[in-house]
N, C-alpha and C positions, 0 to 999 in steps of 0.2 A: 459676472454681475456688473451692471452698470453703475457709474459712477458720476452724480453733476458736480460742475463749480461754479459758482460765481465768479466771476474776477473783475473790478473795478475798471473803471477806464483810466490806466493813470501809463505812463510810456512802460514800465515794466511792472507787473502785476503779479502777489507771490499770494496763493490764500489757498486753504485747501478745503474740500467740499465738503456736503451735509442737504439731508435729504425733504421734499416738499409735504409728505402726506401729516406728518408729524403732529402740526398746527393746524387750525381751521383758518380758511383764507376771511380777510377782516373787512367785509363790503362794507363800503361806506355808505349812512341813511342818507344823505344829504349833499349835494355835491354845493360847486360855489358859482354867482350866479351866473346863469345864461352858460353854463354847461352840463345839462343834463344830456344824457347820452338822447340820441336821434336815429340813431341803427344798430345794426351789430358789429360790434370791432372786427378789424381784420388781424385774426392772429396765427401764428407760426408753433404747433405742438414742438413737444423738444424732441429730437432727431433721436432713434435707435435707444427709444426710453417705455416703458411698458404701465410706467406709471408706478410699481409699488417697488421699483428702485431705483438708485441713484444719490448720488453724493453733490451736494448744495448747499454751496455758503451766499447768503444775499448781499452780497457788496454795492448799496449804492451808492455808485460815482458821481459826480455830473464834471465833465472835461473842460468846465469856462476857463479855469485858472490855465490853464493849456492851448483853449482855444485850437479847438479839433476846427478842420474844413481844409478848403483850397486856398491856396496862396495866388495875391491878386496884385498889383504892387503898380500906382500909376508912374510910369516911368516918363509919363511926358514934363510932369512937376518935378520930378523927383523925390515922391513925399509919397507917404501912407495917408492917405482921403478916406478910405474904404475899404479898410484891410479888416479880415474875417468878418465878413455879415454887416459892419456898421454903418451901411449907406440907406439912406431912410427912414432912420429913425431919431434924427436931432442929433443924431454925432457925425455927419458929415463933415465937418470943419476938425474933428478929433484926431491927432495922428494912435494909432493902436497897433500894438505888435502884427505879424501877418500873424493868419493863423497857421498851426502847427499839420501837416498833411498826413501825419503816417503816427498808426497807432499800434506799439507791441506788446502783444499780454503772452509773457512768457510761462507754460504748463505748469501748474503746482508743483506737480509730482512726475518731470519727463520721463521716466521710468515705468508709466504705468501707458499701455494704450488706450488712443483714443478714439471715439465710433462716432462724435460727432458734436457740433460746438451751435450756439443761439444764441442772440444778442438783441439788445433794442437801443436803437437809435432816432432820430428827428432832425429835422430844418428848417427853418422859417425863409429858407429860400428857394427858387426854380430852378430846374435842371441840375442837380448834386448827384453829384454818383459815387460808387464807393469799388474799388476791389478786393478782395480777399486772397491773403496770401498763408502756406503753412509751411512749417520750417523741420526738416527729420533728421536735424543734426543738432549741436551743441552749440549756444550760443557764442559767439567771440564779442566780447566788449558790445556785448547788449544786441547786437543783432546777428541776423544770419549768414552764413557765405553762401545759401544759394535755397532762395526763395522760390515756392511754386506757387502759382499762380491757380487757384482753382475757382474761383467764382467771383463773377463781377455785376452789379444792379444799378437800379437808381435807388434812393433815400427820397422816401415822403411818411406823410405822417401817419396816422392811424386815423387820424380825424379828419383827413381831407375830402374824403366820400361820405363823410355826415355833418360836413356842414359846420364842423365847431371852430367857432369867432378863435377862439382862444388857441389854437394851431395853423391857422392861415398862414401864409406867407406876407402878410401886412401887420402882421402883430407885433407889438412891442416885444423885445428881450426885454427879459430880466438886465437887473446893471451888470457888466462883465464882471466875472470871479465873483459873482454869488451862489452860484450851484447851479441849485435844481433848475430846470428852463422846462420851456412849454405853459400848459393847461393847471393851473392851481388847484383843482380839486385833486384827491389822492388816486393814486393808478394802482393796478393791481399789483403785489407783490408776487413774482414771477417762483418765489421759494413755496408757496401758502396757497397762490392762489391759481389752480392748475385750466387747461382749456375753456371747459365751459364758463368757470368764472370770468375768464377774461371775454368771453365772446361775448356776454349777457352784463357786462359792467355797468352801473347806471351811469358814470360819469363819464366826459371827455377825455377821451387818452390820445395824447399828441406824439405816443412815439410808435415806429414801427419794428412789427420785429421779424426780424430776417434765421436762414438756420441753413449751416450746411450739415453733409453728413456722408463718412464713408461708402464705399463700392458695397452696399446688399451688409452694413452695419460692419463691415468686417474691422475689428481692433486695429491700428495702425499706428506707428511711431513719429509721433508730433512735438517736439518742443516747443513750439512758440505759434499762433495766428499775428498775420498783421494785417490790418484794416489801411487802406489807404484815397483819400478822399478828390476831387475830380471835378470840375463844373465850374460856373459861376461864383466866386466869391462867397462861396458856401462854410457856412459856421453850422458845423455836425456836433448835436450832445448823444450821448452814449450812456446808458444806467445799467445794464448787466450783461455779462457776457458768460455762460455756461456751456462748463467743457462736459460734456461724455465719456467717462471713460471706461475700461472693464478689468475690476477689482474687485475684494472682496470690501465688504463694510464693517463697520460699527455701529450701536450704538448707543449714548448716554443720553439717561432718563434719570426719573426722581420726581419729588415731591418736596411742598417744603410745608413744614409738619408743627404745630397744627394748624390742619388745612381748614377749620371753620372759624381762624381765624385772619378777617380777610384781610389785616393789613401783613399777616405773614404771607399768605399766599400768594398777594400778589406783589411782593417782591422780586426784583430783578436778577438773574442768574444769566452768569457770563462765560462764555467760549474763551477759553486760549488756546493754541498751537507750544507746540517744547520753544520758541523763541518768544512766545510771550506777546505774539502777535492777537489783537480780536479775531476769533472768528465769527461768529457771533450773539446777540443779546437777547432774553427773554423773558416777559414775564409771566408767563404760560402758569398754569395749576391746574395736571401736571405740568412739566415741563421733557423737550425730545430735545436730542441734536442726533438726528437720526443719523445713519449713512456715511460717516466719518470714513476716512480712510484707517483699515485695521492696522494691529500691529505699531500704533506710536503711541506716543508720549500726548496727553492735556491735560490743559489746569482748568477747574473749573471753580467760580467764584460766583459767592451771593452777598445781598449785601440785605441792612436793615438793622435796624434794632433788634434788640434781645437777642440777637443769633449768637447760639452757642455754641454748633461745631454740625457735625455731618457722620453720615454713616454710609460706607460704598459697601457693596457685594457685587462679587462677577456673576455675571450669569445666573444670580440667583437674587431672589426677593423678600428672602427673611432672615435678615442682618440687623434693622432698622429700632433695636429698643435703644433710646439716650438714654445708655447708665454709663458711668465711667469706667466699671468694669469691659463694660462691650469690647473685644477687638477692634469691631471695626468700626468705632466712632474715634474724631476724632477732632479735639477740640479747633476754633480760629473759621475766619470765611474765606479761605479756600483750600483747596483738594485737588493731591494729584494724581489720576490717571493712568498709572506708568504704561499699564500697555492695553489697551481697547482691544477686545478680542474680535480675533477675522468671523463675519456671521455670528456674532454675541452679543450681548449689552453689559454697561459696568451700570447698576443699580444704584443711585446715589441721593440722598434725603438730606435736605438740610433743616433743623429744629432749631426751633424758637422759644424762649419761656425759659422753665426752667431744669437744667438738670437733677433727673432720677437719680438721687443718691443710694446706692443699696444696701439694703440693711443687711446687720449680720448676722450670720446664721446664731440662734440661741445655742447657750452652752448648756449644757443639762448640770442639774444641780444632784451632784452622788448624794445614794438616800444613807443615811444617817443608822449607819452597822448597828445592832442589837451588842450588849456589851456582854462578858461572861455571864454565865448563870443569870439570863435575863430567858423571860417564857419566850418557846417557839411552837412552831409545828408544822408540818407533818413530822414525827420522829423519826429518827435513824436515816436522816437524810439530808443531803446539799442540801446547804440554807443562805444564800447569798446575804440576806437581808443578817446573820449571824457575823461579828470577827471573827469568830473563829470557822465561818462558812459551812456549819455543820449543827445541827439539833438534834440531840444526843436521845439516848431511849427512856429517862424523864422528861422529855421536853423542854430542855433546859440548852442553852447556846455553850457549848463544849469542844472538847477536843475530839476528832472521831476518830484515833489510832494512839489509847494509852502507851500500849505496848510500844508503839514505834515512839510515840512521846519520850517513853524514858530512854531508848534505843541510842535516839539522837540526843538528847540530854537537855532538852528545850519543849514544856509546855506554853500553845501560844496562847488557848485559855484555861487556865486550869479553874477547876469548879470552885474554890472557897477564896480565891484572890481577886483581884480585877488586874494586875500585872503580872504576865510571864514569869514562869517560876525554871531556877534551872535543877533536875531531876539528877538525882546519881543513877551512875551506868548500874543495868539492873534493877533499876526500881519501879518495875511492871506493877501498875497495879495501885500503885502509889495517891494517896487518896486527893492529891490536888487535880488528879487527870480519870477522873472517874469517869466509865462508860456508862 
């Protein structure tokens, strides 16, 4: 079973995956001006993926603070003029760090094989190139001892065959180490929003996305990819990068209850990893984190008002009443996880409002014995409703064994008293225990 990730662009990337069909991808009505889409995007499906699996966490990165590209360095001044992308845009007089050439996103989970990895990147500049490198050993102090080199391109944008102002190579950057770079209006969510959506986007998308992938999908042993960048004074941004791999999944669902209430339902519910890392955030109703990697540990947290606690079931869906008797409720806003079962889901419901106190069960009120020699009937028969549990052959509440009465030397209702009378031995017959 295949498996995506996300992984951030940041020098070492730790995050582990979850799946795209889960949510509905979130097109936007309105893009911002003067980028409305003009063709159809050029996009990159994800490598040895079938569509109804895979493990996919959406980590967006953007690499300003790092300043991804080529390293450019005028050596005739001996100064930085134009280091990473900044020549042409009013910071030519700016000295800036170079930028940063080589990018490692080390595997979630190197234990698991991979069938094949996608990523999206951009440039606001000419001739960038990029290579691709994968690592099938253990990293040593963050990198590899012996790098393969499997695929190498140029980096241009998405938007350069239709024309959007806002991806050109003469367009303003963003101010350094503010993020997100490129085209302003929202690009598709690569988790939510799968091929067609991105090819059909109404808006400008300024990144491109490139995708390697195993010999004929076959699983392979990958620890780490690294991107390394090539060209002109190229400032490369980077938003997700998704591993393939083949594993089994999980996954965690729920509801947050009650759901016709919409400021409960649309409250936000969060991913954690057993380190307490994000994976990530939702405010879905339902809510998925589909595709998880099975067999660990997560915390899963909501937040809001009135929340009064949760209720999990594995692999099953009728768990969910909030009474405080429930097992498996359980008060506070969060919940953990312990082990996400391989091809299972852990069912989880978080409630709002107020807790189902349960009543308790009525105690029955015992009915109120008939006293000696009080009328009964049917005669000569068990008479519960009697003390002395017997109605005797005048109809009257009695003892039903004179004989044994005096035998044992205790009547419990003798007929002319209202208290227990004690018989002498032999006194069969005896007119307080009349039959």
């Amino acid at each position: 079973m295949n498996k995506i990730l996300f992984v951030g662009s940041v020098l070492l990337a730790f995050f582990i995956p979850h799946d795209v069909l889960a949510q509905s991808c979130n097109v936007p009505s309105s893009c911002a001006p003067g980028e409305a889409n003009q063709c159809q995007n050029v996009i990159q499906p994800f490598p040895c993926w079938n569509g109804d699996e895979g493990v996919i966490i959406n980590q967006i990165t953007a690499d300003d603070t790092g300043l991804l590209g080529t390293k450019r360095e005028d050596t005739e001044k001996n100064e930085i003029e134009t280091a990473c992308g900044a020549e042409g845009h009013g910071l030519k007089k700016q000295v800036f760090p170079l930028c940063r050439d080589e990018l490692i996103m080390q595997s979630p989970d190197p234990s698991e094989l991979v069938k094949g990895f996608w990523w999206r990147m951009h440039d606001h500049e000419d001739d960038l190139t990029y290579e691709l490198f994968t690592c099938q050993e253990p990293l040593v102090n963050g990198n590899c001892p012996n790098w393969n080199r499997v695929q190498s391109g140029d980096i241009d944008t998405s938007g350069d065959n239709c024309g959007y102002t806002c991806s050109g190579n003469d367009e303003l950057h963003a101010p350094y180490g503010s993020g997100d770079q490129g085209c302003q209006s929202s690009y598709p969510d690569a988790k939510y929003c799968q091929d067609q959506d991105r090819l059909d986007w109404p808006c400008a998308i300024s990144y491109d996305e490139h995708v390697w992938n195993t010999p004929s999908c076959g699983g392979q042993i990958v620890t780490a990819f690294k991107l390394t960048f090539g060209g002109e004074n190229g400032h490369v941004h980077i938003t997700d990068a998704v591993w393939v791999y083949d594993a089994p999944s999980c996954t965690i669902q729920g509801m947050k209850v009650p759901g016709a209430n919409f400021e409960y339902a649309s409250q936000e519910v969060t991913l954690k990893d057993a380190d307490g890392m994000v994976l990530e955030k939702t405010t879905s109703q339902p809510y998925f984190f589909t595709n998880l990697p099975a067999d660990r540990q997560y915390t899963v947290e909501a937040a809001g008002i009135d929340l009064l606690g949760s209720t999990l079931c594995i692999n099953d869906i009728n768990c969910h009443s909030a009474r405080a008797d429930n097992s498996a409720y359980n008060s506070g806003s969060s919940r953990v996880v312990v082990n996400c079962p391989a091809d299972g889901y852990a069912d989880l419901w978080w409630h709002y409002g107020a807790l189902i106190t349960p009543t308790p069960p009525d105690t029955p009120t015992p009915p109120v014995q008939k006293s000696c020699g009080a009328l009964c009937s049917p005669v000569n028969q068990i008479d519960p409703t009697c003390i002395s549990n017997f109605c005797n052959a005048v109809g009257v509440c009695a003892d039903q064994d004179p004989i044994g009465c005096a035998t044992n030397g205790t009547c419990v209702c003798p007929f002319s008293t209202p208290t227990p009378t004690l018989i002498p031995a032999g006194g069969a017959g005896h007119p307080y225990c009349p039959r």
